[in-house]
N, C-alpha and C positions, 0 to 999 in steps of 0.2 A: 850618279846616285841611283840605287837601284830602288824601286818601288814593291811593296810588301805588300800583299794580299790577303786582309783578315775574312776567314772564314763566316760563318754566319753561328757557329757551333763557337769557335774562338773567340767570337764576341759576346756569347752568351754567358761564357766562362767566367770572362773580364766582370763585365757586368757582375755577376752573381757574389765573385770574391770582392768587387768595392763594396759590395750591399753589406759583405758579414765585416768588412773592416769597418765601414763607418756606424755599423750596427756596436760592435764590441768597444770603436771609440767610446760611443754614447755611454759608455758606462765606465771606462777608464778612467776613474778619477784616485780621490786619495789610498793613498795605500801603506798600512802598518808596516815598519820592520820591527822585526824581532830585538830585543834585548833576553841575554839570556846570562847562563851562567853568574847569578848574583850568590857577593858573597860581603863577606863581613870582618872587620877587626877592632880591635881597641889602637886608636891610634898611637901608642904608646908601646903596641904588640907588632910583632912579624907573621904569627901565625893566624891565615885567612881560615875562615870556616862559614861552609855554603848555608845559604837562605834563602828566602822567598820574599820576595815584595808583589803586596805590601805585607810590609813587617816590622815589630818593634825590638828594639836591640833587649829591652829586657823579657821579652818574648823568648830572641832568641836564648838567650842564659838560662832564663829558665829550661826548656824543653832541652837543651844539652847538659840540664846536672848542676849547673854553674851558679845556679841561684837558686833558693827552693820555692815550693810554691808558698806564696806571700800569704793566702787565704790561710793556712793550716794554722793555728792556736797563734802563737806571737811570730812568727814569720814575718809581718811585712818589717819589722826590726829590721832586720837581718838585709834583705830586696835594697837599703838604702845606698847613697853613694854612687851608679851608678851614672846618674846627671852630670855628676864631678867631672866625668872624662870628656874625653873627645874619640868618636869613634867615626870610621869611615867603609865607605860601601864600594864595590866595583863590580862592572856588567859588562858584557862583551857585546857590542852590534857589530855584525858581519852586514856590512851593506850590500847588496845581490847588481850582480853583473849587469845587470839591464838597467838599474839606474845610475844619471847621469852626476858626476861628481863636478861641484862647480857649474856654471852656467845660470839659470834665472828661477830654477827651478827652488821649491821650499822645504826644507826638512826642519820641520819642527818636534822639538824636546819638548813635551809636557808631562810636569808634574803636578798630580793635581793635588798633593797635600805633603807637605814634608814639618817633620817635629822636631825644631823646630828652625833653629839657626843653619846655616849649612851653605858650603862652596861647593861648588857642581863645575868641574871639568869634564876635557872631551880631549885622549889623545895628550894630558898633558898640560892644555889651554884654560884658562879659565873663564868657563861659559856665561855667568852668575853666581848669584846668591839669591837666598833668601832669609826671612828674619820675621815671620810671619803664618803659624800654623793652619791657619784660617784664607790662605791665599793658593789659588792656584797660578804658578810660573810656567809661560811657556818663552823656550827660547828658539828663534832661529839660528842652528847650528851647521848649516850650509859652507862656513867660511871654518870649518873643524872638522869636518869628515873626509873621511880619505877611503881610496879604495882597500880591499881585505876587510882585516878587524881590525876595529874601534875600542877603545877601552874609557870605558866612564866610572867618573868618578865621583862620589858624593860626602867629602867632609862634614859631619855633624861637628857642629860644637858644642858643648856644653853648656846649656843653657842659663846656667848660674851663673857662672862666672861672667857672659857675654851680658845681663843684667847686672852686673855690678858695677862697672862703671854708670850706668843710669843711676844706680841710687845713689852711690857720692855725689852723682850732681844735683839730683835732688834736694838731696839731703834731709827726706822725710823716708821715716821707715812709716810707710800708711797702713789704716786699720783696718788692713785684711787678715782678720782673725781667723778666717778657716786656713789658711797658709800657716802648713805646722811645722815652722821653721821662725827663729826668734829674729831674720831677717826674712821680711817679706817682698820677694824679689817677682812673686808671681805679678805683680802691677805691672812692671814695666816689659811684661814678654806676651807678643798676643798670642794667647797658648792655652788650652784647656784649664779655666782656673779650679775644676776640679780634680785635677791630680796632685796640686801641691795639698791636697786636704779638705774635709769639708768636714761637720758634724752630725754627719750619715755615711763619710767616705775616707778611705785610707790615703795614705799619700805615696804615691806612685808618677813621680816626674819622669814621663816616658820619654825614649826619644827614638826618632826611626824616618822611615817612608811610607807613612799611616795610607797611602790612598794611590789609586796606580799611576804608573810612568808609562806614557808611550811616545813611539816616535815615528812619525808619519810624513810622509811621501805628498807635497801638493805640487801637481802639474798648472804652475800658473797663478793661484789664489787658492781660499781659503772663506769660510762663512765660520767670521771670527764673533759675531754676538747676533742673537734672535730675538728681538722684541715683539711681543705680542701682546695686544688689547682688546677685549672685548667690551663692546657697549650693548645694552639691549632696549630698544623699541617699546613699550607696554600699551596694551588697549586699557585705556582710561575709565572701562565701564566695565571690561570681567579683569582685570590685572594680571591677564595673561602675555605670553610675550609674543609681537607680531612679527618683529624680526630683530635679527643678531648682525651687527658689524662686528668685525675682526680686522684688524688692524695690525697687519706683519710688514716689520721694520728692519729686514737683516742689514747687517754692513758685514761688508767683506775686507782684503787686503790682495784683490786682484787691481793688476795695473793695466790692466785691459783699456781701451774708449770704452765700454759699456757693462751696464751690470746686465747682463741676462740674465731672469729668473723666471721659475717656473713654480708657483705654489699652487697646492693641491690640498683642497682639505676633503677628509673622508670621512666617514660613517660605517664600524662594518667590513672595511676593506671597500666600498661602493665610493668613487669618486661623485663627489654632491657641485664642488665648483673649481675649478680650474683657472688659473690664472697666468698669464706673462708679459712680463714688462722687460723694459731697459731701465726707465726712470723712475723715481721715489719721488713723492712729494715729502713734509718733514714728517707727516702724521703714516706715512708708511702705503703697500699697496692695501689695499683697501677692498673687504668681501663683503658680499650683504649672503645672510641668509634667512629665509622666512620661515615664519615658524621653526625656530629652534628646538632642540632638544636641552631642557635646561639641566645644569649641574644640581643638585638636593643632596643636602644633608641628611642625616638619619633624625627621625624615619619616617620624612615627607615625602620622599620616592630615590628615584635611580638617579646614582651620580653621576650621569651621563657624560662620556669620552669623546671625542671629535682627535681622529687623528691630521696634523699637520707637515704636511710635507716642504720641504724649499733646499732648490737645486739651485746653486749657482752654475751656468753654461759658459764656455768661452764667449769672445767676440761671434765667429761665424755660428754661433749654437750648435755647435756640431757633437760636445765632449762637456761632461758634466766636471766640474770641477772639483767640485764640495757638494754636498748633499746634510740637511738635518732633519729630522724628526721628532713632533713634540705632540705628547698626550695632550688637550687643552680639555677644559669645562667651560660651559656658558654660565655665569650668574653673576648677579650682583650681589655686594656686601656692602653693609655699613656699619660703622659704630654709632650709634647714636647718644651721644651727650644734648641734651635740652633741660633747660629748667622746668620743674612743674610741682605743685604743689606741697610735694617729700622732700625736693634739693634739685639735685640735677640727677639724668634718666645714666643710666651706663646701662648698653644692653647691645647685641648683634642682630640686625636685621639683614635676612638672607630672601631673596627673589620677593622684594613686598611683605617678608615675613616676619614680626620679632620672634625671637629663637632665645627659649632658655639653655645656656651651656651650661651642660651636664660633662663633666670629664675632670682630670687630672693633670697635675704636674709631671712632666714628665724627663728626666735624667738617662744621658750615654747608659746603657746596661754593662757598662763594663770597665775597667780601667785600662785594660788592655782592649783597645779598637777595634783590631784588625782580627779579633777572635770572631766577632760578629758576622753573620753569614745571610743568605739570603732566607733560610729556614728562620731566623732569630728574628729580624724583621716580619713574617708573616706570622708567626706564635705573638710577636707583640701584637699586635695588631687584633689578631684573635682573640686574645685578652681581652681589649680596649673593646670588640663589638662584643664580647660575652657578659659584660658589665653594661652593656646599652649605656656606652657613653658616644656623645655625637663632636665634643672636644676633648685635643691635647692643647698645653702650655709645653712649648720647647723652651726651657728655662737657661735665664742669661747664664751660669755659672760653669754651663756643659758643652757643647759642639753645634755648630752650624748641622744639621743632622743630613747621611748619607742619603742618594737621590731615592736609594729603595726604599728609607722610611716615608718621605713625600709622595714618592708613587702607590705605596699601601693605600697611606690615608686619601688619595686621588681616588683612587677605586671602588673604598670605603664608603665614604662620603663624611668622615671623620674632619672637622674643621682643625687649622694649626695656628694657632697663638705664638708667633714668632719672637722672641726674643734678640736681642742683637748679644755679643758672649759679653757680659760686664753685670759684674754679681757684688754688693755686699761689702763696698771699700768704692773710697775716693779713687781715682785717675788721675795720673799726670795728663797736660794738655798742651807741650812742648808742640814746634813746628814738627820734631821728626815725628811725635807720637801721633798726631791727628795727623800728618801725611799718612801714614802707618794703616790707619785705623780708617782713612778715606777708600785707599785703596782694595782693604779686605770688606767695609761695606757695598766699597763697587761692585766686587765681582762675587758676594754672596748676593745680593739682590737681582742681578741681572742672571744669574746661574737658577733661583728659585722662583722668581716671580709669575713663571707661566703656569703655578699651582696653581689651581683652582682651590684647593683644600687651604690654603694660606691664608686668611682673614685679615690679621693686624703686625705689624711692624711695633716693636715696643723697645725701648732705649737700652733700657737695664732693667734689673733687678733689686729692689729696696736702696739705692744708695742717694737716691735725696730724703728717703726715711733717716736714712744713717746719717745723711750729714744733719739734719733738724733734731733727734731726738735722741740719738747713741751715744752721746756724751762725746765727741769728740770733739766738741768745746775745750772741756777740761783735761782733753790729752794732749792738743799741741796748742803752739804759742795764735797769739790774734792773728799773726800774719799768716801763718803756714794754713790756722781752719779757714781763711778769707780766700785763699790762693783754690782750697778744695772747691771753695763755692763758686767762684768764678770759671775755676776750669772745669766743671759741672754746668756752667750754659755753654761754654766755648764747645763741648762734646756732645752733649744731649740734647739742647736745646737750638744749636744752631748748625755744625755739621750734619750729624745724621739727618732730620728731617729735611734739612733744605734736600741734601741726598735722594732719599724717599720721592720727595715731593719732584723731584726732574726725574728718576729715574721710573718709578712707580706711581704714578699721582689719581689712581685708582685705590687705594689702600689707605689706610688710617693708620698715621704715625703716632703714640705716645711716646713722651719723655720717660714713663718710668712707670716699673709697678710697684706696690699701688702709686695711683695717679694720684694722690694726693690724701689720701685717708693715711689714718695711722688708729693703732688697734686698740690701743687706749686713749683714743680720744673720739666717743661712741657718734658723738654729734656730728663726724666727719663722716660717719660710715654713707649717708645718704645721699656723698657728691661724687664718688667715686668708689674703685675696685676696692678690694680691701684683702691685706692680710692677718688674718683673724688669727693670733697669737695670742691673744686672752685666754682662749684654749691652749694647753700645754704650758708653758712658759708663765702667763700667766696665771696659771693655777684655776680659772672662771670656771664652774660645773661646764658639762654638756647643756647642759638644757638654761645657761646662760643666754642663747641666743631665741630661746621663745617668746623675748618681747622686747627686742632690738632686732628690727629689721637694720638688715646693710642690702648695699644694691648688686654687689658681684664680690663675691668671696672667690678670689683667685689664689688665695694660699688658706690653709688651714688645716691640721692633721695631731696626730697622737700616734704614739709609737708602741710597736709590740716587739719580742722577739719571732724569729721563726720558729716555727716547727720543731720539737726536739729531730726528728731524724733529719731535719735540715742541720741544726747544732751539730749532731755527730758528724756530720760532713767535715766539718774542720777542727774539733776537740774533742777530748778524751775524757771516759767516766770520771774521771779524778776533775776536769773542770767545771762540770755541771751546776756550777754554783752562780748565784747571783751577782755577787763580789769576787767570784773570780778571777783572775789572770787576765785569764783567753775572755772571757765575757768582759770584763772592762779593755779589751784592747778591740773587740770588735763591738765596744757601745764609744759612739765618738760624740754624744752630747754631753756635757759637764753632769749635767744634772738628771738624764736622764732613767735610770732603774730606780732612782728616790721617785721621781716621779710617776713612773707608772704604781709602786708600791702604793703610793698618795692617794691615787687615783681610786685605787683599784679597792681601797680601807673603805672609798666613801660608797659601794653601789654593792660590793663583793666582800666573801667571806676569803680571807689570805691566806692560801696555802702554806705548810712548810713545805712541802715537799714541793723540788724546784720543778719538774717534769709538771706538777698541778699547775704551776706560777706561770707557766709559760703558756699553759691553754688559759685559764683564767684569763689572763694578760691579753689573749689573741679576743675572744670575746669583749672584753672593755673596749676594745679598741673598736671593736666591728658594731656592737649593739650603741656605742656613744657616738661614733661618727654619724650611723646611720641614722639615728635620732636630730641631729644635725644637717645634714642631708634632706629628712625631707620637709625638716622646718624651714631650711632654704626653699626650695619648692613650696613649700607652704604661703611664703610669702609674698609668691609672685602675684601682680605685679612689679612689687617695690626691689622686688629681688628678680635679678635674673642670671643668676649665674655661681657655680659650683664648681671648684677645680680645687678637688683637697689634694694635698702633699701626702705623699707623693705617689706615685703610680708602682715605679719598680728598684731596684736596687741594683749597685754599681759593684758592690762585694758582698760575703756575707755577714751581714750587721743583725743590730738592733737597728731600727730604723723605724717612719712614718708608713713604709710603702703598703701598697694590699697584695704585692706579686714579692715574691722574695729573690735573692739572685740563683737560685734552685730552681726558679720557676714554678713553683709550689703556690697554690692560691693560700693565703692566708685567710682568717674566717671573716675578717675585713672585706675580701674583694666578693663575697656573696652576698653581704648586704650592700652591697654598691649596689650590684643588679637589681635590687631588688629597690631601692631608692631611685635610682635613676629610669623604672622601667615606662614606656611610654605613659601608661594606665598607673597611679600609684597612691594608694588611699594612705594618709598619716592622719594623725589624732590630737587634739590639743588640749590640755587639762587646763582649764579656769576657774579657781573654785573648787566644788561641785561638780560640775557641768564641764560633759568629756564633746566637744568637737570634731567632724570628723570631714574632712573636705578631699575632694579627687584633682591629682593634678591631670591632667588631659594631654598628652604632648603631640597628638596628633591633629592635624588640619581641620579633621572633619567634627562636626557638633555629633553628638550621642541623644539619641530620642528613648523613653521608655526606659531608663532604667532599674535594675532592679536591685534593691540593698535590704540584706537579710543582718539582724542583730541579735547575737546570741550569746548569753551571759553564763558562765556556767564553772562548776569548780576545780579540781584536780582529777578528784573519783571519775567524771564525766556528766552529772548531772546538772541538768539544766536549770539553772535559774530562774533566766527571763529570757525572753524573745519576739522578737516582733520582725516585719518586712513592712518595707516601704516602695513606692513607687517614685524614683526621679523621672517628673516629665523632658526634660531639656537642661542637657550639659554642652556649654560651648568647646570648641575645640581648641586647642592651643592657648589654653589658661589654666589659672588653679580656680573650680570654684568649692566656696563652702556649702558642703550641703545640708547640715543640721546638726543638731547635739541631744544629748539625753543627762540625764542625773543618773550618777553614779555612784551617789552620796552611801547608797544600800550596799555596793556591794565593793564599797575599801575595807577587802579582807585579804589575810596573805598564801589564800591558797584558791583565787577567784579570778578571773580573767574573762577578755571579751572580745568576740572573732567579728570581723565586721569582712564582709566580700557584697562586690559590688558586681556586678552582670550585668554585660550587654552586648550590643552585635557585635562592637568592637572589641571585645573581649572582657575578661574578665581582672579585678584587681580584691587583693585582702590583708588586711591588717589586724595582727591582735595587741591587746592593750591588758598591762597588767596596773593595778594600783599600789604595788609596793615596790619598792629596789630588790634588786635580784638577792639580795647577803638574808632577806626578811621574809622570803617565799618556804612557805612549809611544804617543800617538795618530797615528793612520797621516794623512800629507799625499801622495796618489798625484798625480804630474805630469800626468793628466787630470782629470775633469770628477766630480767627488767624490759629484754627487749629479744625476741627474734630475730637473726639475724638469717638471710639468706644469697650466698652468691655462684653463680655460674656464667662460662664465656657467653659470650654471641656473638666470637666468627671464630674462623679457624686459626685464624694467628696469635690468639689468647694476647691481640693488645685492649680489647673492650669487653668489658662486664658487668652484667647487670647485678647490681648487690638491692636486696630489698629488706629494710627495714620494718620489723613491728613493733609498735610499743604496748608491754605489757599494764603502764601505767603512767601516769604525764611525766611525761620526759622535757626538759628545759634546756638547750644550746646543746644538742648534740650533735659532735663534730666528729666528722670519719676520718681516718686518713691510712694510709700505705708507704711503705720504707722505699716506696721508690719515687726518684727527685723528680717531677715535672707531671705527674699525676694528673689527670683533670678530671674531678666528679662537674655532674651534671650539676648536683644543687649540695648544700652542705650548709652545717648551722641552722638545726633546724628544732623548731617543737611542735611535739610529737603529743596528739590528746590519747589519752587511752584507749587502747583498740586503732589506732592511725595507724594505717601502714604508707608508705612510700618505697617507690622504686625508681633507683639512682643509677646511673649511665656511669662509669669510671675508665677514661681511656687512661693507657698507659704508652709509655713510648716506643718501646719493646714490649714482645708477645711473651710473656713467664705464665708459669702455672700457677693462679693465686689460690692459696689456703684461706679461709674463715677465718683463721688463726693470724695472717697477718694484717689484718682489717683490723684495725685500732679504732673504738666508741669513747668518746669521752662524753659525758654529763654533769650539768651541775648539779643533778641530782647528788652526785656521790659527793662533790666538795659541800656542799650543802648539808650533811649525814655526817661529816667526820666526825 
């Protein structure tokens, strides 16, 4: 045996190349392949035709011709039928030569969202199913894959039919009346209950691969779930936070002797502490951090991010395996329920804080899902803080909502009112159904919990209202409405929370909203949330609620149309009518344009002409909510909470929202901001004697303030006047500050400007003493207002348009023929001699004319 002689150079060599191997192990872990070539058929058809996933089948029909678009005048007619079939998907994976086919190694198939029944092969095989649109399925496909190409495959079935044997066995067709179909099959399928219909929304049973597929490469294991909890510390004397536990739980599906882990949480990119273990205790590895950076809602401060790292390493720690990362927030939240003096308290307390919610109901913006984009999500969003609201309601009726919406409002500091999907109809509670239903709350709570912006876990949506007060008593027999009530604890009251409470037991679970009020029956308002349908449905004035307090209005709302040039969007001059076609096919409440008409007789003079009907109608809706709104605020303490119906739209409707599905602010969503803004003076008439109190929504107390009162007519001429000095306004309350007689000046061309100054800024409110239909507003035979507009940048998407009023101007509303517009402010009145100058972005840069700047006033409906 001959002996070899390594050089000193040769050994360097060695050396250097094991450094960049075991350096480039160290990061060799999971790895995507590719699926490509996806395509599509009716299973019933031979010819394939290519798509994209994620994708919905009637997506694709539409954009190939094959179907029209559903939004245009009666179209979604037409859009029907297509749930009836069975259609199926195929995809080509080319597995890559370097990896190992068969042997120990993991190739997992995940899909994280399929619509909604569907078989999934591989090569032939069949890999699974699913049954569950609300589930993400991953399969290991290891024992299916072959070297070359793969072919997959994705049977959809038809989701009706695959529901009809549940409902013969039922044998209750249940009272899911937004299901517009005379069998309501939408019960028994967990699946968007808003595409079978709503009476704000079309019906569009989609089916498809709503949410992406991939297929990944694990050398070894896998970090199959990531629990994470934060606790915090508090000093007892400032309620400041002295330090933060974090508490990371991963499990894996490595078959290794040990878990090697590596967690890192950062700040910044700056690693703050670092950790490694082999072993877990049950409560997980375990960080301390002092003095934290806390998470804040708006607009207490920064909703501060902590990034989370955790690597699972082989046995010798030499090679990462799996790797995840998680945005986290520090804070605490509670719901607070206690008895006291009014009933019991309902209210959110955030880091030691009570926090009045100010925000809305919020609905999928779409029927078709997959149109959604990461632009859509940030425009929402932008919405939600341009209305200074600090909550959404993700409402049971619509989708467990995509991670980019949760990570907005993380950033935001935008708190989420979680719903679990179950709206407005009884539930079956079979063993397969609550299997069903176990499952999909499994892997939604465990997928969203590491929100910070998540607040509350809630059951459903009104359906123990509906089973106590809907009459469905007297639509099915004793035994069938017994059976609802029962399988109403067996799901609400005893799965999901138990659920909640192992998986999440940092979070506050409700059975349902409201939690036990109901809208006519006023006495309940003081134990719980409420949905306040007395407004609208109930026919109640607006200003019904100025002497019923309730304690958290979490539904409540009134409808307008859009925009006419939102209307011409999908109908023609010949539909412009109120009882139209196309306008009764995109109004889906029964009773809805009588009602706004009703409405609109008791405050407003009623247009014939429909173009007037439709601005008029946007004002009702904006100037009554608003009045509402800040009688909510008004109330606090006993109130703490605001979430009108509904934020935005899923088609284009008549509907509750203040964003339309144009994207067009309606004159609704400017009195939001303006209700909701931190600083917000409202008025209250008793009598005689007009009130006037500040809600304060900021932490800090206000010293010195200063409050100017000025009484004055149309012409411009002053009345009365006076200033006051407030010494001391607490922070984060409503306080009342004083009142005056008013008895002098209820006249119908007289009003009264109240603004309030101070360091913290400034707030103003004007008060008129008549209904709008009764105001002797001035129409001068010239030119009522100045108008003036030019760009400010060179892309002509932003311009400044500036406003003068020649004479008192009442709800003047601007707008522009192009869809997604944002003025800075809108809905405004305007004293004689006022000018204002208004920001107007657009989406594209065009050249805007004078001329296509559209003023409405009610000055002119007022003159006819």
């Amino acid at each position: 045996m001959m002996s070899r002689v390594i050089t000193l150079k040769q050994l360097y060599l060695w050396v250097l190349s094991l450094a960049v191997f075991l350096s480039l192990s160290t990061y060799m872990h999971a790895e995507n392949i590719k699926i490509s070539s996806w395509r599509y058929r009716a299973a019933d058809e031979k010819e394939w035709h290519p798509c994209t996933v994620p994708g919905i089948i009637q997506d694709y029909l539409i954009q190939a011709g094959k179907l029209p678009n559903p939004h245009y005048r009666q179209n979604e007619k037409l859009v029907q039928g297509v749930e009836d079939k069975d259609w199926v998907y195929s995809a080509e994976i080319k597995l890559p030569e370097s990896l190992p086919v068969g042997g120990t190694d993991k190739y997992i198939l995940s899909f994280k969202g399929i619509d909604t029944y569907s078989t999934i092969k591989l090569n032939g095989k069949v890999v699974g199913h699913t049954d569950n649109m609300f589930v993400g399925y991953d399969f290991d496909v290891r024992p299916y894959l072959q070297r070359g190409t793969n072919t997959l495959e994705v049977y959809l079935h038809a989701p009706l039919k695959q529901a009809h044997p549940l409902y013969e066995q039922a044998g209750i067709n249940y009272p899911a009346d937004n299901d517009h179909a005379p069998i309501h099959y939408s019960v028994f399928t967990r699946k968007a209950p808003y595409s079978y219909g709503w009476d704000w929304g079309m019906r569009l049973v989609t089916m498809g691969i709503w949410q992406p597929v991939t297929l990944t490469h694990y050398k070894g294991g896998r970090i199959t779930s990531l629990d994470i909890r934060t606790e915090i510390d508090w000093d007892k004397q400032t309620n400041e936070a002295k330090y933060a536990r974090i508490y990371v739980n991963p499990t894996s599906d490595y078959e290794g002797v040990f878990q090697n882990l590596r967690i890192r949480l950062k700040d910044g990119g700056k690693t703050l502490v670092e950790a490694n273990t082999q072993y877990m205790d049950s409560d997980g590895v375990l960080i301390t951090l002092p003095k934290p950076k806390l998470w804040w809602p708006k607009p207490w401060g920064q909703p501060h991010l902590y990034t989370l790292e955790v690597a699972l390493f082989d046995d010798a720690h030499e090679r990462i395996l799996d790797e995840q990362t998680k945005q986290i927030g520090i804070r605490e939240v509670k719901l607070v329920r206690q008895a006291d003096h009014e009933g019991t308290s309902f209210y959110f307390q955030v880091n030691k804080q009570p926090l009045f919610a100010k925000g809305a109901n919020y609905i999928p913006g779409d029927n078709i899902l997959t149109k959604r984009t990461d632009e859509t999500f940030r425009k929402l969003f932008d919405d939600v803080e341009f209305a200074e609201m600090n909550m959404l309601r993700v409402w049971g009726g619509g989708i467990y909502e995509d991670e980019r919406f949760y990570e907005e409002a993380d950033r935001r500091g935008i708190l989420i009112w979680q719903d679990f999907m179950f709206a407005c109809t009884a539930y079956p509670a079979d063993s397969a159904f609550l299997d069903n239903v176990r499952r999909e709350a499994d892997y939604q709570v465990r997928r969203l919990k590491h929100h910070p912006s998540i607040v509350l876990w809630c059951g459903n949506n009104e359906i123990e209202e509906g089973i106590k007060y809907w009459g469905w008593q007297s639509r099915y027999s004793k035994a069938q409405y017994e059976r609802m009530r029962v399988d109403y604890e067996l799901l609400f009251r005893e799965l999901l929370p138990r659920l909640v409470q192992r998986l999440d037991p940092d979070r506050t679970y409700i059975h349902s909203s409201p939690y036990s009020a109901n809208w006519g029956r006023p006495e309940s308002w003081l134990h719980s949330d409420v949905h306040y349908w007395g407004l609208w449905y109930g026919k109640e004035p607006f200003d019904a609620v100025d002497n019923r307090p309730m304690r958290f209005a979490s539904e409540y709302g009134f409808q307008s149309f859009p925009d006419v040039d939102a209307l011409k969007q999908f109908a023609r001059p010949e539909d412009m009518s109120l009882e139209s076609d196309v306008m009764r096919q995109h109004q889906k409440a029964s009773t809805g344009n009588s009602l706004i008409r009703e409405y609109m007789e008791r405050d407003y003079r009623v247009p014939t002409d429909f173009e007037d009907f439709v601005y008029v109608g946007q004002v009702l809706q904006a100037r009554g909510m608003e009045h509402v709104m800040q009688t909510l605020r008004r109330w606090r303490p006993v109130c703490m909470g605001s979430l009108y119906w509904q934020l935005n739209d899923a088609w284009p409707s008549v509907s509750w929202s203040s964003v339309d599905y144009y994207q067009n602010y309606k004159a609704l969503h400017y009195t939001v901001r303006r209700s909701y803004a931190p600083l917000m003076l409202c008025t209250h008439l008793d009598g005689k004697m007009l009130s006037f109190s500040l809600a304060n929504d900021y932490l800090e107390e206000i010293d010195a303030a200063h409050l100017a009162i000025s009484v004055k007519n149309f012409e411009g001429k002053v009345l009365h006047q006076e200033e006051r000095i407030i010494p001391h306004l607490k922070g984060n309350t409503t306080t009342l500050i004083d009142s005056i007689s008013v008895e002098p000046f209820m006249k119908p061309d007289v009003y009264i400007d109240l603004k309030l100054s101070s360091q913290r800024g400034t707030a103003e409110s004007r008060w008129y003493p008549v209904r709008t239909k009764e105001m002797k507003l001035p129409h001068t035979k010239g030119q009522m207002y100045d108008l003036n507009i030019k760009p400010i940048d060179k892309t002509k998407k932003t311009y400044q348009v500036e406003i003068k009023a020649n004479c008192f101007l009442k709800d003047v509303f601007l707008s522009v023929p192009y869809m997604g517009a944002r003025w800075s402010d809108n809905l405004l009145d305007l004293a004689r001699g006022e000018k204002r100058t208004i920001i107007l972005t657009l989406n594209e840069g065009t050249h805007l004319s004078r001329e296509q700047v559209r003023v409405r006033t009610m000055n002119e409906i007022n003159n006819q």
